[in-house]
C-alpha positions as CSV (number, residue, x, y, z in Angstrom):
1,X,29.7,44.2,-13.1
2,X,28.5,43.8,-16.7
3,X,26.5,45.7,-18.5
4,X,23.5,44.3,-20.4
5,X,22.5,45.5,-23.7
6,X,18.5,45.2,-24.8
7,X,17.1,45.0,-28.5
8,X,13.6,44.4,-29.8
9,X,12.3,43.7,-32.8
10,X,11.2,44.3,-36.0
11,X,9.4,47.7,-36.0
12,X,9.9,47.8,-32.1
13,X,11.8,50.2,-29.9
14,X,13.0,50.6,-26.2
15,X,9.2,51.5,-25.0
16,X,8.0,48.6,-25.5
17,X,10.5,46.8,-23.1
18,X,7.4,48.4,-20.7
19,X,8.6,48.2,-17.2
20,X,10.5,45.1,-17.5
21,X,14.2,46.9,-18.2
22,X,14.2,48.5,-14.6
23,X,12.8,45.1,-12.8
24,X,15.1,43.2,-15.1
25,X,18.0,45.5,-13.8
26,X,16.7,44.9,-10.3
27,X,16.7,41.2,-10.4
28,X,20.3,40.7,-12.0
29,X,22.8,43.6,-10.6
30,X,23.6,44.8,-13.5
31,X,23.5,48.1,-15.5
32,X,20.9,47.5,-18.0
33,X,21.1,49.8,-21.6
34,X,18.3,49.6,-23.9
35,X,19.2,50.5,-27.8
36,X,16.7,51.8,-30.5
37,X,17.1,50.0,-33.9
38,X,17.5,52.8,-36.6
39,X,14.2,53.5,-38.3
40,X,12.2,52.8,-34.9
41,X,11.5,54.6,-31.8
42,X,13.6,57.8,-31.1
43,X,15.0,57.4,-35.0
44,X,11.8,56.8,-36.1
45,X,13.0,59.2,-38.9
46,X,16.1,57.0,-39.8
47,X,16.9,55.0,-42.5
48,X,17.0,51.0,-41.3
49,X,19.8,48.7,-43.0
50,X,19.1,45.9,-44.9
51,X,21.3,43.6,-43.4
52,X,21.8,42.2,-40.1
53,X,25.6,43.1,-40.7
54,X,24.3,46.5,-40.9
55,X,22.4,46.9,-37.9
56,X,24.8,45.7,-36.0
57,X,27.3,48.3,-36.9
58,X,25.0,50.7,-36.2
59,X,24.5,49.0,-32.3
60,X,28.6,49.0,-32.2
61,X,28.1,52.8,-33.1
62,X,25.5,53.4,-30.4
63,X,28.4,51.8,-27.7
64,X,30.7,53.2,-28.7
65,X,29.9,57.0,-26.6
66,X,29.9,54.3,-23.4
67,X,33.9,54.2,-22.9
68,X,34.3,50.5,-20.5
69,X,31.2,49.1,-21.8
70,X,33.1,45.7,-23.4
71,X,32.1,42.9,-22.6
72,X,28.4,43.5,-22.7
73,X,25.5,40.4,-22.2
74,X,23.0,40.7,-24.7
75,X,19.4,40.3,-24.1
76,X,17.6,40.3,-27.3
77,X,14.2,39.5,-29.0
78,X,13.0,38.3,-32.5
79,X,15.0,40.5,-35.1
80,X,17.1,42.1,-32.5
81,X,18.6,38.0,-31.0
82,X,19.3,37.8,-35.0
83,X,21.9,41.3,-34.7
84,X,22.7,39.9,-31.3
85,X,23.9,36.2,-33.0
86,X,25.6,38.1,-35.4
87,X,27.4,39.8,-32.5
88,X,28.6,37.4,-31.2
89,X,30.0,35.5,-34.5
90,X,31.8,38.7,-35.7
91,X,33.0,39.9,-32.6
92,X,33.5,37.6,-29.9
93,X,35.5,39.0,-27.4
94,X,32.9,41.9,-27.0
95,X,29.9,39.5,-25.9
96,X,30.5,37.6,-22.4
97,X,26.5,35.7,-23.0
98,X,23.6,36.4,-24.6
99,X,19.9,35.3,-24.2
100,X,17.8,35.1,-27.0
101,X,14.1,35.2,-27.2
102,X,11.7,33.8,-29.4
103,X,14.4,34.3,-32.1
104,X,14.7,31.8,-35.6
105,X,17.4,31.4,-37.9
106,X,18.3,30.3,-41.3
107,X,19.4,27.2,-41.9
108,X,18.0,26.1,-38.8
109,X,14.3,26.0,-39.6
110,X,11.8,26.0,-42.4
111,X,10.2,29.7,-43.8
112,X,7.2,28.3,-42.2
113,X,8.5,27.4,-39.3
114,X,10.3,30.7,-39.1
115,X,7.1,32.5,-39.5
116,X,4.0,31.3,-39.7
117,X,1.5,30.5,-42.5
118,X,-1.4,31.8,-40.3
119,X,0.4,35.1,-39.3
120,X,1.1,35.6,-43.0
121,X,-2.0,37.6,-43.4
122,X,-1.5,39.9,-41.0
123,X,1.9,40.6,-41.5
124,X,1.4,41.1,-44.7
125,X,-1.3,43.8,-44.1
126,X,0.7,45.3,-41.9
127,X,3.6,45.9,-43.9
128,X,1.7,46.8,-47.4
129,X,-1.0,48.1,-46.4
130,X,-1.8,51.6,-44.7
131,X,-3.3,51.6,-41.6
132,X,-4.3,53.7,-39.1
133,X,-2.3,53.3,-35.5
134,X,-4.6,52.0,-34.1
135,X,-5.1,49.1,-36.5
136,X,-1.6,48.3,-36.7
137,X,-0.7,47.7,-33.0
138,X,-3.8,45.7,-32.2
139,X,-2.7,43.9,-34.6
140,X,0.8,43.8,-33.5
141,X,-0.3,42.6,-30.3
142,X,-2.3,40.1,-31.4
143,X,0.6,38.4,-33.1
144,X,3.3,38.7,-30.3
145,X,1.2,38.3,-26.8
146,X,-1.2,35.6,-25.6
147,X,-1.5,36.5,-22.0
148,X,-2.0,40.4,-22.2
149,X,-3.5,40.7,-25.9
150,X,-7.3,42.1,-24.3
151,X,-5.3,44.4,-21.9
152,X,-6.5,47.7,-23.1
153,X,-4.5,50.2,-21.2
154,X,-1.4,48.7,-23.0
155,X,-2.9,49.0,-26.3
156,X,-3.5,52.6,-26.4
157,X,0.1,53.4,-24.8
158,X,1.2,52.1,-27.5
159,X,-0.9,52.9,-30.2
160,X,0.0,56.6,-28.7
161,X,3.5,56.4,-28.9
162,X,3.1,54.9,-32.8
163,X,1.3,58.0,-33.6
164,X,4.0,59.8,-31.9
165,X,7.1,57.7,-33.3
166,X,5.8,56.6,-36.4
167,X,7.8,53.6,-38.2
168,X,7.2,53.5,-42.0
169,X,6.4,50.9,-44.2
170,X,9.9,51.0,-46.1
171,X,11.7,50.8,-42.9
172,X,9.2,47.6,-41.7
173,X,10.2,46.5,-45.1
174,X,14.0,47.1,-44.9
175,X,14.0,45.1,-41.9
176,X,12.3,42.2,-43.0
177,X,14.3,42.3,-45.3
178,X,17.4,42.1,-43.2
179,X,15.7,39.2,-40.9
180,X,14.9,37.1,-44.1
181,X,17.9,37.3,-45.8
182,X,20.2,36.5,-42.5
183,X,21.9,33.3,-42.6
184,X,24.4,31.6,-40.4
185,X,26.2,29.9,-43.2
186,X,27.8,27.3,-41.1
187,X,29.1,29.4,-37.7
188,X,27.9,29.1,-34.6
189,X,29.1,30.7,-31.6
190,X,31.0,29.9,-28.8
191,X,29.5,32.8,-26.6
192,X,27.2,31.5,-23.7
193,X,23.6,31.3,-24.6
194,X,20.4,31.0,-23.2
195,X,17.4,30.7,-25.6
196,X,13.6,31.1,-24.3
197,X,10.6,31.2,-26.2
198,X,6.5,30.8,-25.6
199,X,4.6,27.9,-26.6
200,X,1.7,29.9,-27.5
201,X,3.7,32.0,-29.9
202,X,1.5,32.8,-33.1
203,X,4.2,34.5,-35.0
204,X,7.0,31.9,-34.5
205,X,7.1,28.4,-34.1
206,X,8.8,27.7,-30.6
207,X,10.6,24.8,-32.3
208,X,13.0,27.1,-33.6
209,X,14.6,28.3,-30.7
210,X,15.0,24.4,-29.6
211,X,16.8,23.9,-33.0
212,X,18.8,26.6,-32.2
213,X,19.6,25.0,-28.5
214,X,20.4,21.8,-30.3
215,X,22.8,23.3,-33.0
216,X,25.0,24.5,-30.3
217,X,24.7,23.0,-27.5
218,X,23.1,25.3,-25.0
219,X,20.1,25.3,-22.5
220,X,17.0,26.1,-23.9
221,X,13.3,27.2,-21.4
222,X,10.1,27.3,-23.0
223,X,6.9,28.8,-21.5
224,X,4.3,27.3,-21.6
225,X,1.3,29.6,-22.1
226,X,3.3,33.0,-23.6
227,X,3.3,33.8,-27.1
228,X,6.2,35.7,-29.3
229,X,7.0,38.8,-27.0
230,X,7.7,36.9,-23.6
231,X,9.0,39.8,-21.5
232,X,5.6,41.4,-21.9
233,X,3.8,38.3,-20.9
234,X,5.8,36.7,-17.8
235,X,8.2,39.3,-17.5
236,X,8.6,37.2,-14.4
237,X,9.1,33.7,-15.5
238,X,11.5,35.4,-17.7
239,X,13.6,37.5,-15.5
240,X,14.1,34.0,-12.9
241,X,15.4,32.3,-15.9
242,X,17.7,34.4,-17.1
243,X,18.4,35.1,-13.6
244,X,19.3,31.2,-12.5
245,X,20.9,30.6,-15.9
246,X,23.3,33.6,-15.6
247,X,24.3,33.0,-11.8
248,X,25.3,29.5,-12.8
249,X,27.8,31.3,-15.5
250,X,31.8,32.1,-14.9
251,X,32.3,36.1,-14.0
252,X,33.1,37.8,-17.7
253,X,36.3,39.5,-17.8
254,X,36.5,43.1,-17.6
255,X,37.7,45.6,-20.4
């Protein structure tokens, strides 16, 4: 057995994986660890690098209290595939596959393609601009979900647990930052990879992830209704793919 790590994205944290880390665990066999970002969540009160390299190293960090972890398989989304790519570039032998969702990276698409032009607004307002919790993650969930964006229960967990963990605008900014300024000059790796995204995504243009498949080589699903954040969506659809993709994988060696 493997153990599979879980990062979100930017200003995101390990509640917002909802239920789908336990039915996720259920469906694969595996141990499944979910890891905070610093500056969201739990560390809310943390400083957040400004670099992918720097997040990363913090992740490493997190591991390293989980003695027989290594190799891990990465499940990440958005910012968090970008630290998981990084991962696997720097340090291969600690990554047996990854899956990365709704994910874009420089050189590999346009800025607009990367994010865009009509989410530009709203991100924009939500990281300059005050605004109350409520504000914030409706609009938050406007941008990442097309399937559960009028499901009102959800909104107010979360707008409950922003007023209780609290991410700050320099932190949103610092990792922006970090997600704008990554770039894979050239490498790519030779890690197993699955890439998924939605169709319907409004913050990032699908086509990404199927340059991404392209430049290396590996299999690439899209959905066809879900938007940016497609665990909450069809956790289901989701959890069968990576679920067929990884049975059809070679057993990871153990540590």
């Amino acid at each position: 057995m493997t153990t599979w790590i879980l990062l979100r994205g930017l200003t995101r944290d390990s509640h917002h994986w909802g239920t789908f880390a336990r039915e996720f665990e259920r469906a694969i066999g595996d141990p499944v660890h979910c890891i905070d970002l610093p500056g969201n969540g739990l560390r809310c009160r943390e400083f957040s690098p400004t670099t992918i390299g720097g997040l990363l190293a913090d992740c490493r960090t997190s591991l390293a209290a989980m003695p027989g972890t290594y190799p891990i398989r990465l499940l990440a989304l958005s910012l968090g595939a970008m630290v998981a790519t990084e991962w696997m570039l720097r340090h291969r032998a600690e990554v047996a596959s990854a899956v990365l969702i709704g994910t874009s990276l420089r050189p590999l698409a346009r800025w607009h393609q990367r994010i865009r032009p009509s989410a530009l607004p709203d991100v924009g307002r939500l990281l300059l601009c005050g605004h109350t919790a409520g504000r914030s993650e409706r609009s938050i969930l406007r941008l990442t979900s097309r399937l559960r964006r009028r499901d009102d229960a959800l909104l107010a967990d979360w707008i409950e647990w922003r007023v209780q963990h609290p991410v700050s605008r320099a932190n949103a900014l610092r990792q922006l930052l970090a997600a704008q300024r990554y770039d894979l000059r050239g490498r790519s790796p030779a890690t197993p990879v699955l890439v998924l995204a939605g169709a319907g995504d409004d913050l990032v243009d699908p086509c990404c992830s199927l340059r991404i498949a392209e430049a290396w080589g590996c299999t690439a699903a899209i959905h066809p209704d879900a938007g940016h954040d497609l665990p909450l969506d069809d956790p289901q659809w989701t959890i069968e793919q990576i679920v067929a993709w990884h049975r059809a994988l070679p057993a990871a060696p153990t540590s």
